[in-house]
VEXDREN-2710 file (C-alpha; in Angstrom, 1 decimal):
% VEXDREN-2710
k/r/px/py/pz
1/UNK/0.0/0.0/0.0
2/UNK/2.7/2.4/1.3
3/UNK/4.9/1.8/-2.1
4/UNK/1.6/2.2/-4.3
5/UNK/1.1/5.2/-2.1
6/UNK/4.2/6.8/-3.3
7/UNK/4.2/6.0/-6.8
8/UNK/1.1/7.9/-6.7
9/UNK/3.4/11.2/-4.8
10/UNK/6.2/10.2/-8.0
11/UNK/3.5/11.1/-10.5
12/UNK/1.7/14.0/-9.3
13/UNK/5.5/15.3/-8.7
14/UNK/6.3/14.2/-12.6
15/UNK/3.2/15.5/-13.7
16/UNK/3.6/19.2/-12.2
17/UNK/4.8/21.6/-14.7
18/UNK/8.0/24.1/-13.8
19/UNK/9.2/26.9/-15.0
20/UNK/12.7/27.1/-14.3
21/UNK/14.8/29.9/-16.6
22/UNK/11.4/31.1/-18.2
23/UNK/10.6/35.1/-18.7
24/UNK/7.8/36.9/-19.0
25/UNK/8.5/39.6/-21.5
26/UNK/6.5/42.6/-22.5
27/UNK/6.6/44.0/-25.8
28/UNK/5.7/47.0/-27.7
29/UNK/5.1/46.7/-31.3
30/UNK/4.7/49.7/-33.3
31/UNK/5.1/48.3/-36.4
32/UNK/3.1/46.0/-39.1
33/UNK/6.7/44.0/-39.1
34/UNK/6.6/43.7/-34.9
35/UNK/3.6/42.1/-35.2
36/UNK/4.1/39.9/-38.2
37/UNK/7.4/39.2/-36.1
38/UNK/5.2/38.3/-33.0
39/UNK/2.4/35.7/-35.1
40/UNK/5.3/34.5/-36.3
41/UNK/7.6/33.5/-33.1
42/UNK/4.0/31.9/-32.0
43/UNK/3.5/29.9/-34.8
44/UNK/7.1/28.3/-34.1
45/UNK/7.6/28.3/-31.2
46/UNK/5.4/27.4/-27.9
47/UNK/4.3/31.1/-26.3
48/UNK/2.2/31.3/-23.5
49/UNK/0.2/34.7/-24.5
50/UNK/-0.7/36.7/-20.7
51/UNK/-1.8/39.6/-22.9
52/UNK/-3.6/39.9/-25.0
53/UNK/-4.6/36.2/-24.7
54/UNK/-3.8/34.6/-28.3
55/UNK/-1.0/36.1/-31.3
56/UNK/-4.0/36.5/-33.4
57/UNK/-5.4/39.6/-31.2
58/UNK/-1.8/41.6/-31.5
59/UNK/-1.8/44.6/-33.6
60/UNK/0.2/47.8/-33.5
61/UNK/0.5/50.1/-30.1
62/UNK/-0.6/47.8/-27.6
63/UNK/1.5/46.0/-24.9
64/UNK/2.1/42.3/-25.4
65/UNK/2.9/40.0/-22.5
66/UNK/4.2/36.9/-23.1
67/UNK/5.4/33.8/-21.5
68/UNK/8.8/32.4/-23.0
69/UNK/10.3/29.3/-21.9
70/UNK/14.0/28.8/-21.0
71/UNK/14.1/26.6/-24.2
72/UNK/13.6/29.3/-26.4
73/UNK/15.1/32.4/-25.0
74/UNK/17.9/32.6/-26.6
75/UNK/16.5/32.8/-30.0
76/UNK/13.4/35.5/-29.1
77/UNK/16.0/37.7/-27.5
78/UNK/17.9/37.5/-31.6
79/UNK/14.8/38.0/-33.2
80/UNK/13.9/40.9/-31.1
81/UNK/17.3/42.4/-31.1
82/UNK/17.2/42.3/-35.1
83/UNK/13.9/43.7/-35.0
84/UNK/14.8/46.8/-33.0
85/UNK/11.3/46.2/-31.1
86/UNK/11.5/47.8/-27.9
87/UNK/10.7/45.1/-25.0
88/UNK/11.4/44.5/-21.2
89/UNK/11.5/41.4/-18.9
90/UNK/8.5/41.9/-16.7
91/UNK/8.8/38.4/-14.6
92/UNK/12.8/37.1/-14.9
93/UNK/12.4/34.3/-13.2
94/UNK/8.5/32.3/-13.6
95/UNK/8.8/29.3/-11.4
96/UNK/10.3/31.6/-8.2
97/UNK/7.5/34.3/-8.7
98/UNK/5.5/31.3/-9.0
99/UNK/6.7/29.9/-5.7
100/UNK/6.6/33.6/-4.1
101/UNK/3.0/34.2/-5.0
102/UNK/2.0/32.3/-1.4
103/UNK/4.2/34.5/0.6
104/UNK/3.2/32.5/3.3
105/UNK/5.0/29.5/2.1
106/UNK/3.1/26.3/1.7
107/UNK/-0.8/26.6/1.7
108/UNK/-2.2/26.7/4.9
109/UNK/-5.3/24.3/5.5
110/UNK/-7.1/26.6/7.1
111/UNK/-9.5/29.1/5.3
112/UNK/-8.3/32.4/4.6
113/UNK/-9.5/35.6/3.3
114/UNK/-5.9/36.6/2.1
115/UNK/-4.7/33.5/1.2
116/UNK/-5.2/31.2/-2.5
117/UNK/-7.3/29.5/-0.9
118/UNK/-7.4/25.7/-2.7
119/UNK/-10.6/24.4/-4.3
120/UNK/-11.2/21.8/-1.3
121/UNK/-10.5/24.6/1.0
122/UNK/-12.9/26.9/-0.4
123/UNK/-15.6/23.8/-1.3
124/UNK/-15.5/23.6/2.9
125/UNK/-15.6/27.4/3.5
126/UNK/-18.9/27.5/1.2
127/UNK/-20.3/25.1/3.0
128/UNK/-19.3/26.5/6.3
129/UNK/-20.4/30.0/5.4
130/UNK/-24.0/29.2/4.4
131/UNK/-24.2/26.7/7.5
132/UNK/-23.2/29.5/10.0
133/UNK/-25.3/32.6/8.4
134/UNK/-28.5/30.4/7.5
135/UNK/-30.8/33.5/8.5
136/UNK/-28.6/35.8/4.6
137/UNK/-27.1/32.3/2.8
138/UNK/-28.9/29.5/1.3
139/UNK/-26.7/27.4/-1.4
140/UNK/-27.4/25.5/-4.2
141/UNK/-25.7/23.3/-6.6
142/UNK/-26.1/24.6/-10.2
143/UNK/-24.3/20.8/-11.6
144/UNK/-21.4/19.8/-11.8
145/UNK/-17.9/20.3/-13.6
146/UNK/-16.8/18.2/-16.4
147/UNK/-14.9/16.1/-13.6
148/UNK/-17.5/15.9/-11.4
149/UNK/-16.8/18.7/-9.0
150/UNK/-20.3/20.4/-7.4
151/UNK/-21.0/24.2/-8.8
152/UNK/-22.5/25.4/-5.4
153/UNK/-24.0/28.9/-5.8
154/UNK/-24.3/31.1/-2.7
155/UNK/-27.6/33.2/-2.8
156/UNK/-27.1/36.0/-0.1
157/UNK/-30.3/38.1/1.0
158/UNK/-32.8/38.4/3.1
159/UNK/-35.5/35.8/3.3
160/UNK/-38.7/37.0/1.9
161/UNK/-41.9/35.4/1.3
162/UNK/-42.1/36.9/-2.4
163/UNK/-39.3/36.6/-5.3
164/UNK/-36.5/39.3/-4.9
165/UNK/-35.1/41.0/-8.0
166/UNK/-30.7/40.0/-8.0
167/UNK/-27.6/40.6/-9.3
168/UNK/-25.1/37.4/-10.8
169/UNK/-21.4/37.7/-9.0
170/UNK/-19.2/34.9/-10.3
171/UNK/-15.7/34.3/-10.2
172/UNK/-12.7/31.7/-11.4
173/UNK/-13.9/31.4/-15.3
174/UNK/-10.1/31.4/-16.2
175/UNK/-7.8/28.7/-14.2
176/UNK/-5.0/30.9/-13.6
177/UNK/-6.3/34.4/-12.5
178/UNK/-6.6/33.2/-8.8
179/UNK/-7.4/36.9/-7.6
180/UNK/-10.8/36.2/-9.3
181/UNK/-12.3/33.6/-6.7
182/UNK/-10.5/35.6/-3.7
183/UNK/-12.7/38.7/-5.0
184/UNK/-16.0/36.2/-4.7
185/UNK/-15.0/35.0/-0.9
186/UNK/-14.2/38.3/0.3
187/UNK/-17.6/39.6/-1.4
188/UNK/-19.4/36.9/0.6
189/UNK/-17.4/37.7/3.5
190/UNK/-18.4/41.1/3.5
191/UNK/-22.1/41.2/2.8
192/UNK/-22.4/38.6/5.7
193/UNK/-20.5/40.5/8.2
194/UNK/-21.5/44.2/7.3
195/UNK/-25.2/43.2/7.2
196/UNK/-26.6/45.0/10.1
197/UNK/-23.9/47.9/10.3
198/UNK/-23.5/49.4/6.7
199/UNK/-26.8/50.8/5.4
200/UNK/-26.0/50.1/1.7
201/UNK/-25.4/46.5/2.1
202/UNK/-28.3/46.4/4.4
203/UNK/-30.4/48.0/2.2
204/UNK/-29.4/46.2/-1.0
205/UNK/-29.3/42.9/0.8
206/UNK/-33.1/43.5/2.2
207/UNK/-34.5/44.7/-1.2
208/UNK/-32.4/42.3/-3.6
209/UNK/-30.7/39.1/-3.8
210/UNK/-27.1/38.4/-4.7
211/UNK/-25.9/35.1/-6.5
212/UNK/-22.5/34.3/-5.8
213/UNK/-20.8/31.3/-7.7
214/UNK/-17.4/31.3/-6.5
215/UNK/-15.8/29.2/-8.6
216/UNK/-17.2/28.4/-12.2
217/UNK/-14.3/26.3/-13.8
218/UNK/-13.5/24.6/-10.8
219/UNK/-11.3/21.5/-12.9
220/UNK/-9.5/23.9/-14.2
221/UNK/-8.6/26.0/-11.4
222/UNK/-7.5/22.8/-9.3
223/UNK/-5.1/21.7/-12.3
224/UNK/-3.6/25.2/-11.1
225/UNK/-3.0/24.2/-7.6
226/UNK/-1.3/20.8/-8.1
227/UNK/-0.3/20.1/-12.2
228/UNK/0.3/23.8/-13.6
229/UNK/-0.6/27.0/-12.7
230/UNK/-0.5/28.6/-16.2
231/UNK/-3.3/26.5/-17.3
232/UNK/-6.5/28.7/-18.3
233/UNK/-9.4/26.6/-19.9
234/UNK/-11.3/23.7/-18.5
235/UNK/-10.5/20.4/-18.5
236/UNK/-12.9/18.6/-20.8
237/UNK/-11.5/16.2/-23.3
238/UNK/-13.3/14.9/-26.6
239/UNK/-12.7/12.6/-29.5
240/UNK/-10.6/13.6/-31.8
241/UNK/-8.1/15.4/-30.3
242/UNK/-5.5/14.9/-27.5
243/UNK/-5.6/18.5/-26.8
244/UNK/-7.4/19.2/-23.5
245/UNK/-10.5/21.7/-22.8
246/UNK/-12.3/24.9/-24.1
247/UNK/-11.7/28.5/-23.2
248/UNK/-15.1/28.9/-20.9
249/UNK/-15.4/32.4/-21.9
250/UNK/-15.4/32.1/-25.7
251/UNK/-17.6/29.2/-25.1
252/UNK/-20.8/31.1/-24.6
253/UNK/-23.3/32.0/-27.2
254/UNK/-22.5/35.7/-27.9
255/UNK/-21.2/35.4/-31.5
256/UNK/-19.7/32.6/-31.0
257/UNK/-16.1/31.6/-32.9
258/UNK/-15.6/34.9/-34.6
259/UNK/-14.0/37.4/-33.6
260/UNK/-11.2/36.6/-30.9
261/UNK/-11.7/33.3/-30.6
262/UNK/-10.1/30.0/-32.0
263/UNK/-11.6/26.8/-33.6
264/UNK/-8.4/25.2/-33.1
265/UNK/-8.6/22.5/-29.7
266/UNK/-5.2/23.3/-28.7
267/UNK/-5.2/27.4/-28.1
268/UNK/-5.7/28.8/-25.0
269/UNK/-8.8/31.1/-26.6
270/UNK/-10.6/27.7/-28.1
271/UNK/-13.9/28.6/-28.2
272/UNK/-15.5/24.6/-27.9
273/UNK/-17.1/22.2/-30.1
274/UNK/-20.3/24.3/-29.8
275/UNK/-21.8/26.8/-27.8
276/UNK/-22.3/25.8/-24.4
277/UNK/-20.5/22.5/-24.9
278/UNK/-18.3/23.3/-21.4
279/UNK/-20.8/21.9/-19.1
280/UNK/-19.5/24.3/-16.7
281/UNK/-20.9/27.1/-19.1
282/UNK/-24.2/25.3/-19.8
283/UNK/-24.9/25.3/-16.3
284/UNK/-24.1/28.8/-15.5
285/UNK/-26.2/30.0/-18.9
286/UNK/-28.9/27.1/-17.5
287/UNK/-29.2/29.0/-14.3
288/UNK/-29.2/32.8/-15.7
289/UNK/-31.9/31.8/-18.1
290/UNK/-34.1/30.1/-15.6
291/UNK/-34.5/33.6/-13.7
292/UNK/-34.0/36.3/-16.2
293/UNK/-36.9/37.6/-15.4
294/UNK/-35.2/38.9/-11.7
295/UNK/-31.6/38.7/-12.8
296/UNK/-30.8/42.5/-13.1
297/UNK/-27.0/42.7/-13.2
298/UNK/-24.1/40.0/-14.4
299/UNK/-20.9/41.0/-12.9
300/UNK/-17.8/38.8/-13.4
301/UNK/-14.5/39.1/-12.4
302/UNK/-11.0/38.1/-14.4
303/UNK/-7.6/39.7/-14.0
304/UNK/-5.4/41.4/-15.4
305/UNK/-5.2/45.0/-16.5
306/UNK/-7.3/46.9/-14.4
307/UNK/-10.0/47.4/-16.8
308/UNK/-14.1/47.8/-16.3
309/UNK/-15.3/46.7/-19.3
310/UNK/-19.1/46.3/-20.9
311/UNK/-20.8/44.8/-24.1
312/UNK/-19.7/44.4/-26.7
313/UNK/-16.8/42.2/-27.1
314/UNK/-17.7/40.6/-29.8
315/UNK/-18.5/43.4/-32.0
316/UNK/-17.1/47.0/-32.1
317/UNK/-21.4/48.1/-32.5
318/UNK/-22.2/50.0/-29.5
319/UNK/-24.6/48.5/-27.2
320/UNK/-27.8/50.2/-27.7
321/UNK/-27.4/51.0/-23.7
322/UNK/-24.0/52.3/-24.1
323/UNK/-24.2/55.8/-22.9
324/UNK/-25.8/54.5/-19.3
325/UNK/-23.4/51.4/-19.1
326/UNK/-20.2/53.6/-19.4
327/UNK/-21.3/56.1/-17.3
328/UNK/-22.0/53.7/-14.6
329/UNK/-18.8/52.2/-15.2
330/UNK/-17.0/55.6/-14.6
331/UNK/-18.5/56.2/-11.3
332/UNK/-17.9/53.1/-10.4
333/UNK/-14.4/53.2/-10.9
334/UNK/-14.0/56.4/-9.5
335/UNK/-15.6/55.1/-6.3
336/UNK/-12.5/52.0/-6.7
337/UNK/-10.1/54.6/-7.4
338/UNK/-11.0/56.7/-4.2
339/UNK/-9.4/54.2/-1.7
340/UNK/-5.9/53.5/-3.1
341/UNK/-5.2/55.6/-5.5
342/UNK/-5.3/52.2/-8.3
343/UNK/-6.4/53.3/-12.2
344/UNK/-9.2/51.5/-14.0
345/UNK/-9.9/52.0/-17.5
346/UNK/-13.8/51.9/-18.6
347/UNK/-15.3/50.8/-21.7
348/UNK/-16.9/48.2/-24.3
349/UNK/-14.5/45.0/-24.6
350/UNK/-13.7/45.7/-28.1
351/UNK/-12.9/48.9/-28.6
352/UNK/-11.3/49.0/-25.2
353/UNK/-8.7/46.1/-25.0
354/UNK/-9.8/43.3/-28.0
355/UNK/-12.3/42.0/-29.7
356/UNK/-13.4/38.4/-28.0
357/UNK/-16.4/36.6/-29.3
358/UNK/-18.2/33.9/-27.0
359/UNK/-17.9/35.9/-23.7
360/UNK/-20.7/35.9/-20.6
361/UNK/-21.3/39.3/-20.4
362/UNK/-22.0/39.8/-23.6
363/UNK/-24.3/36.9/-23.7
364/UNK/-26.2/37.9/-20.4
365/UNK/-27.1/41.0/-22.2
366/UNK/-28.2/39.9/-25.0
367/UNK/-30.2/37.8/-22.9
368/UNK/-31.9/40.9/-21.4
369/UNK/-29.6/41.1/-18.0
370/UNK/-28.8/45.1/-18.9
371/UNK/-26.0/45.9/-16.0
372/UNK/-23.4/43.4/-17.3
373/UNK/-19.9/44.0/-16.5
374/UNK/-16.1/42.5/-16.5
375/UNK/-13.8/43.3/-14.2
376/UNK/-10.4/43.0/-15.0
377/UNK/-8.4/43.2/-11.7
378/UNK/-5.1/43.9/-10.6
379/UNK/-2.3/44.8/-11.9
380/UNK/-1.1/45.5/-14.7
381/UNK/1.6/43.2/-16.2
382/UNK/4.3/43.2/-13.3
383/UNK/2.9/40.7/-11.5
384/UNK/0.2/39.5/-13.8
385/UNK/-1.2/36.1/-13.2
386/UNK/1.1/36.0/-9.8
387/UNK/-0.6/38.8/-7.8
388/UNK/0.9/38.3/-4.3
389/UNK/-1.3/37.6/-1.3
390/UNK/-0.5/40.5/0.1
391/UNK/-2.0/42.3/-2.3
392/UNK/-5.2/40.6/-1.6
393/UNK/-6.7/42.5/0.8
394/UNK/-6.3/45.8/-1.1
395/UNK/-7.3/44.4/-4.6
396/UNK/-10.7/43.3/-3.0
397/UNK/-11.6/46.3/-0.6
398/UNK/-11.2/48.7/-3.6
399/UNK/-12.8/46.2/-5.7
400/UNK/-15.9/46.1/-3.4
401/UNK/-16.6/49.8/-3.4
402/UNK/-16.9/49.4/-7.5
403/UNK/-19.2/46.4/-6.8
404/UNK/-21.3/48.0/-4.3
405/UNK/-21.7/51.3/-6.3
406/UNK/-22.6/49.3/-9.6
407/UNK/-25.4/47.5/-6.9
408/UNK/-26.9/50.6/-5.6
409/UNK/-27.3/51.7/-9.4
410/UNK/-29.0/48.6/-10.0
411/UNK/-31.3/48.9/-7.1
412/UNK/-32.8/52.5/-7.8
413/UNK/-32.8/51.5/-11.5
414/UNK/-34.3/48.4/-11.7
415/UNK/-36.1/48.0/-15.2
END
């Protein structure tokens, strides 16, 4: 049993990806031969695109962040050097900001609101939460992941005997953007606790319900904790191909597989077999349809690049309520602004960062959920994906005063 035992420990160990030597580099084309230059390095070479999130959405005059491993170094530096591109080294060393993102050192079991909190960790916590405040929480599981993970979705309000109009918070649609899910605990963590004592989350939590799904690509977020924390999709496999899962947010159906999005199994921006054919998806979209009719706002949170961003993504057409959507974004990151002094940039998606067909806020307002918003959180580019812990705490109180000012909007506006 014992030497079975650690054969197992020997795989898991073999199976973890590192990142010794590898860079994350930022570059600046500002010319049609920088990005040619770029697409092409990608097609030869493995690149792990942080920003945007695929070769095919570079163009001229924006910052592209990119993974390089050790392996190939040498040779980007050459072609960069001949192409007179400027660049800098962001991250010089992936696998020890990797290992320095816990700057507590190993995990500890424990829950913790400043901590990367594991999925088993947080799977307890939602349990524990809803247990302890039964009078605000009720849970419910929406399905489960492709590898048969419960979705459990927090509904937080007060109990009324008629049907309460709500808002959609979720969190953890890409793998690797661990700040997401810590946004959706501390959310939780402070509607339950300020309840009583803060007259706007009083008042919103007595008039409306909130949805909280904490995690929605659960599989793919625990391949982060224990194979490799760059991973981004789900982990769904199909016939066919030996390449694993779908980018969950081109997998919805919001123009799906055109603009921004890749029919190709391996990329990190594939958009599925079909829309909805993440399961994780399905059941999110399942959910949202079922109560349209109260759902009043779809907020969900990514990283990184400090953006607040609104339909559309997968077109550059203005929403037809684009005037009201970006002025509530302003003000709403004004009020995140206000506390430390951290800039946000409002906007549509595609006119703002990239166009990105497929994505869920674009789909919940199509649906008819008009408040629909992306949060893009901290920072931007010198940590990235590897936000320290300590910066936790910060990144979610300034985060929740942009939340909260969205939901009061919502409240006196309710259509």
């Amino acid at each position: 049993m014992k030497f079975l035992l650690l054969l197992g420990l020997v795989a898991v160990a073999l199976a973890e990806t590192h990142f010794e030597g590898d860079k994350v580099f930022r570059l600046k084309p500002v010319l049609d031969e920088h990005v040619t230059l770029i697409k092409e390095l990608a097609d030869s070479i493995e690149l792990d695109f942080w920003r945007p999130e695929s070769p095919q959405l570079v163009t001229v005059d924006i910052d592209v962040d990119i993974h390089v491993p050790a392996l190939y170094l040498d040779m980007v530096r050459v072609r960069l050097q001949q192409s007179d591109m400027e660049h800098e080294v962001l991250i010089d060393d992936l696998d020890e900001a990797v290992m320095r993102q816990r700057d507590s050192g190993p995990v500890p079991r424990a829950h913790s609101y400043t901590r990367y909190n594991t999925w088993e960790t947080i799977h307890s916590w939602i349990n524990s939460i809803a247990a302890s405040n039964s009078d605000l929480v009720s849970k419910e599981v929406i399905g489960n992941s492709y590898e048969g993970r419960p979705m459990t979705l927090l509904k937080i309000g007060k109990k009324s005997s008629s049907t309460k109009n709500a808002i959609f918070l979720d969190c953890g649609i890409h793998a690797r953007e661990w700040i997401s899910p810590a946004f959706c605990q501390w959310f939780v963590k402070e509607a339950v606790s300020t309840y009583g004592s803060d007259a706007q989350m009083t008042s919103l939590l007595d008039q409306m319900d909130v949805y909280v799904l904490p995690v929605i690509n659960i599989d793919g977020y625990v391949f982060t904790h224990t194979n490799n924390r760059m991973w981004r999709k789900t982990r769904s496999r199909a016939s066919g191909t030996s390449c694993i899962g779908a980018d969950p947010n081109r997998n919805f159906d919001a123009g799906w597989c055109t603009l921004g999005a890749s029919s190709n199994p391996c990329s990190d921006t594939f958009c599925g077999f079909s829309p909805e054919s993440e399961i994780e998806v399905k059941n999110v979209a399942n959910f949202i349809r079922r109560n349209k009719s109260t759902i009043k706002a779809y907020l969900t949170i990514h990283s990184y690049s400090q953006l607040l961003l609104f339909p559309y993504s997968y077109t550059y057409e203005l929403a037809p309520d684009h005037s009201e959507l970006l002025k509530v974004a302003e003000g709403a990151a004004n009020a995140l602004t206000s506390l430390y002094g951290t800039d946000y940039t409002s906007g549509p998606g595609a006119a703002t960062i990239y166009p990105a067909a497929g994505g869920s806020d674009d789909w919940a307002y199509d649906l008819g959920v008009k408040y629909s918003y992306t949060f893009e959180l901290r920072d931007t580019g010198r940590y990235g994906f590897l936000l320290p812990e300590s910066q936790i705490q910060p990144t979610c109180e300034e985060t929740m005063l942009a939340v909260k000012y969205i939901a009061a909007y919502v409240q006196k506006n309710i259509y």
